[in-house]
N, C-alpha and C positions, 0 to 999 in steps of 0.2 A: 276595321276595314273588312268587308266582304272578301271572301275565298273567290281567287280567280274560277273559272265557269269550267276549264279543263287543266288539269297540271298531270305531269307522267312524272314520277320519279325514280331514275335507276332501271326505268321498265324490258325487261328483257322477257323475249317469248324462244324457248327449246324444242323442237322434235328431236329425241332423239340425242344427234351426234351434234343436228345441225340445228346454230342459230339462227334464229328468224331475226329479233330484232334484240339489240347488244346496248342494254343500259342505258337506254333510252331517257332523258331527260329534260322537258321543255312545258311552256305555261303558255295558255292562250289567255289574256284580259278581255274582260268585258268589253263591248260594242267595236271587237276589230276580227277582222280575216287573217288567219293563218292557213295558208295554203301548205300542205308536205308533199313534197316532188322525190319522183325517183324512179328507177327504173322499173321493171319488170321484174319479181323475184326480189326487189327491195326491203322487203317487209313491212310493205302501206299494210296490206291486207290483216296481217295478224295483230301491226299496233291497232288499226280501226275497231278490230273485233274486243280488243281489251277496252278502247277508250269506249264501247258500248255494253259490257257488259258481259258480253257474249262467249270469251275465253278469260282464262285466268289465268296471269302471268307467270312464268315460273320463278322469277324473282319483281323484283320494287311495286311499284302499285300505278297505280290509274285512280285518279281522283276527281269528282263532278260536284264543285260545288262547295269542295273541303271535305268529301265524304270519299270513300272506296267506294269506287261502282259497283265491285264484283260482290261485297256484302251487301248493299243497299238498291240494291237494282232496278228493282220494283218502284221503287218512292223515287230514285233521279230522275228516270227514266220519262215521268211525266211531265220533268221539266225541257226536255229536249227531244228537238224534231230531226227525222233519219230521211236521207233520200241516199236511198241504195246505188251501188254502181251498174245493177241490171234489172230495170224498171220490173217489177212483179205484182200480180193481184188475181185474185180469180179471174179466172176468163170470159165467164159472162154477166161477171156484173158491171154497172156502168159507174163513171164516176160519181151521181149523184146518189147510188146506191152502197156503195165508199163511206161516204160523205158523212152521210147515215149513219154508217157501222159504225165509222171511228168517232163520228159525236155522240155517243151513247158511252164511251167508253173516256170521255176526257170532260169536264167542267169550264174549260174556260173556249171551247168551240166557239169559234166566228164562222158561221154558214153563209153571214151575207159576204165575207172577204171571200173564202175560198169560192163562191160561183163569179162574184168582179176578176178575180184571178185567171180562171177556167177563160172568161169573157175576152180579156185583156190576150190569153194565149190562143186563142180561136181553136179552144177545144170544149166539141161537144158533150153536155154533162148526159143526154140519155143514148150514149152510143157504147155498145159492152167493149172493154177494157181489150181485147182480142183484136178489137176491128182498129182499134188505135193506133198511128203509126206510132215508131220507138220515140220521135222527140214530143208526139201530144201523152204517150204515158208519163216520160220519168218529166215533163210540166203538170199531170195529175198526180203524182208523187211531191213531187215540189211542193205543191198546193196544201195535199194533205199534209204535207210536215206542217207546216207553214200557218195553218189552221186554226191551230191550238194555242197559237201566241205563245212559241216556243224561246226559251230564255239564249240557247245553244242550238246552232244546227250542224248535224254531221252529216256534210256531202261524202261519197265514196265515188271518186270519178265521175260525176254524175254526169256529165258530158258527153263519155266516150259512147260512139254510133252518130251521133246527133249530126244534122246538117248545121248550115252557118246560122242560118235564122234561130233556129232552135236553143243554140247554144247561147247567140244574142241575148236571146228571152229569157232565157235562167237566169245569166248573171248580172240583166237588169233590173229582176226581183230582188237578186240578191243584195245589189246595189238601193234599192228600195224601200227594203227590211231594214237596211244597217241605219237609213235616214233617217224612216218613219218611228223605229224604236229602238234600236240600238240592239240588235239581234246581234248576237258573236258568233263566230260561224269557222268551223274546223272545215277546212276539204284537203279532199288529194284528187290529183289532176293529171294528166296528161296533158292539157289543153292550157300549156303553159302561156301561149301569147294571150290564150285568151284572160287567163287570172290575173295578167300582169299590172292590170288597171285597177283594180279590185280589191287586191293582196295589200295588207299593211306590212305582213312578217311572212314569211318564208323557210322554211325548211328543207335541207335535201337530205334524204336518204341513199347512202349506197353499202352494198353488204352486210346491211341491220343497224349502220352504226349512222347518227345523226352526225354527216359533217359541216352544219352552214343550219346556226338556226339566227336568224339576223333580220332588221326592219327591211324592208326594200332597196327602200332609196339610197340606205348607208352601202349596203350591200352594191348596190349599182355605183355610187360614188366610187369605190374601191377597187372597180374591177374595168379594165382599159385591154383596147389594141394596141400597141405601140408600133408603128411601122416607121424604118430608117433605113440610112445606109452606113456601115461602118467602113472605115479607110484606116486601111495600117499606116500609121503617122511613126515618126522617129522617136516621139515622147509617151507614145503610146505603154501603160502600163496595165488598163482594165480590159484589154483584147478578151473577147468571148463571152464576160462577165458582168458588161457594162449593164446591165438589167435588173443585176441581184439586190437593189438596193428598192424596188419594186415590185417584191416576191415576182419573180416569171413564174406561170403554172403551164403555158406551150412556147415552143420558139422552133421557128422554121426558118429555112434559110428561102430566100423566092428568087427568081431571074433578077428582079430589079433592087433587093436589098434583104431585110430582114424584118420578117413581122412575131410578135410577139404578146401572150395572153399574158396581163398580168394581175394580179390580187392585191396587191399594196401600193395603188396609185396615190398620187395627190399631188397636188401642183410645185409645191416646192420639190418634190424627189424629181418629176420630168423634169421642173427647170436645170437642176444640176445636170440631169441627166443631158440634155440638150445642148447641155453649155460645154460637155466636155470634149476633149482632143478626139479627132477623125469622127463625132457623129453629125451626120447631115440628114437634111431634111426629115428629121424627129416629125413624128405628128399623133397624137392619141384621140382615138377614137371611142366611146360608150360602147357597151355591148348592150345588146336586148336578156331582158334574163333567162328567157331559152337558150341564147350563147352560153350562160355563166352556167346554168343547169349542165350544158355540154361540158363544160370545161373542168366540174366538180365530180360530177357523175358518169361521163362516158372513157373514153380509153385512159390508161395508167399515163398518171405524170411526166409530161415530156414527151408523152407520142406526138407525132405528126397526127392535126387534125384533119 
């Protein structure tokens, strides 16, 4: 069997005192999206830089393919397409002067995909890179990834600035690619609701350490609103705690009862739960996964959100 297209093992990156990213360990398979979420200061930035080569870990590894990136760099590196998180290129060349460069420099160049592409994005190929707005460049970075009939593509936010159309248009190449040939595709994102279609697996980072690296949907199955009212009953014995059996990760009290974030849903835990002394009008609701991103990743356990 084929070596997964990305695997980190143990991956930890140091400055110093301070950890970037804490043992990091996780595998992207062929023909699926793994989207990594997280905050600002997360440590997207420096795992990205190790899954391409670019930095060397201070401890575990990065692997492309079953190989170390950071020995092998040179030879992976042809097998995988980069769209950066701040579109870049000479300022006055155009993109079919790009196009150019970088088919001189790769063997398996599709020129007639990447200008249907350009076509499809209503961006012009003889207009210099400078005069481009921000969402027609990082769609001519797209393009040039995209080009070479890349086996892996590393998005780095590739989204952020981008208006709504723009953003549309990426991730329905993105969606495109994965059909037409089963492209696998790493990103980190900001643009959570927009991945949320897209993403087969998921990742959050917070403070370097991978907390939540899990399929979607499983992910979404397990994670619930609960909102009720509790009544102090005479037989009452679970006052306060009536949740715990649902992991709660927020609980607030509101004017009209109690709502509650939780991570260990599933139908039989609400049924008991609904069925027991003083709780009324129980009801669970789905979160979207920017809720769960929130819920994982923003204030410490048990704040008021």
């Amino acid at each position: 069997m084929s070596a997964d297209p990305l695997r980190l093992q143990g991956l930890t990156v140091r400055y110093g005192p301070l950890v970037a990213v804490d043992g990091v360990s996780l595998s992207v398979g062929r023909g699926g999206v793994f989207a990594l979420l997280g905050r600002n200061g997360s440590g997207k930035s420096s795992l990205v830089r190790c899954v391409l080569g670019q930095q060397k870990p201070t401890a575990g590894a990065a692997t492309l393919f079953g190989e170390d990136v950071w020995t092998h760099r040179a030879r992976l590196m042809a097998r995988v397409g980069v769209v950066p998180e701040e579109p870049d290129a000479p300022r006055e060349m155009t993109p079919a002067e790009l196009a150019a460069f970088c088919a001189s420099l790769s063997p398996r160049w599709d020129g007639n995909a990447f200008s249907a592409r350009l076509a499809r994005f209503g961006v012009p190929e003889r207009t210099p890179f400078s005069s481009l707005s921000k969402g027609q460049r990082s769609l001519t970075l797209l393009s040039l990834a995209l080009a070479p009939e890349p086996e892996l593509i590393v998005m780095d936010d590739p989204t952020l600035g981008l208006d709504a159309v723009a953003r549309r248009a990426l991730f329905e190449e993105v969606v495109t690619e994965l059909a037409d040939r089963g492209t696998t595709v790493f990103l980190t994102t900001h643009d959570i609701a927009g991945v949320e279609g897209i993403t087969d697996r998921v990742g959050i980072l917070k403070g370097g350490r991978l907390l939540v690296d899990e399929e979607v949907e499983g992910l979404k199955a397990r994670w619930r609103t609960v909102r009720y009212r509790s009544e102090v009953t005479e037989n009452r014995t679970d006052f306060g705690n009536e949740l715990d059996e649902m992991s709660p990760e927020r609980v607030k009290v509101r004017g009209w009862g109690i709502e509650g974030v939780v991570s260990g849903y599933s139908d039989e835990a609400f049924a008991r739960f609904s069925a027991r002394d003083g709780i009324v009008d129980a009801e669970a609701s789905p979160l979207a996964l920017e809720e769960i991103f929130l819920a994982v990743a923003g204030e410490e356990k048990g704040a008021a959100r």
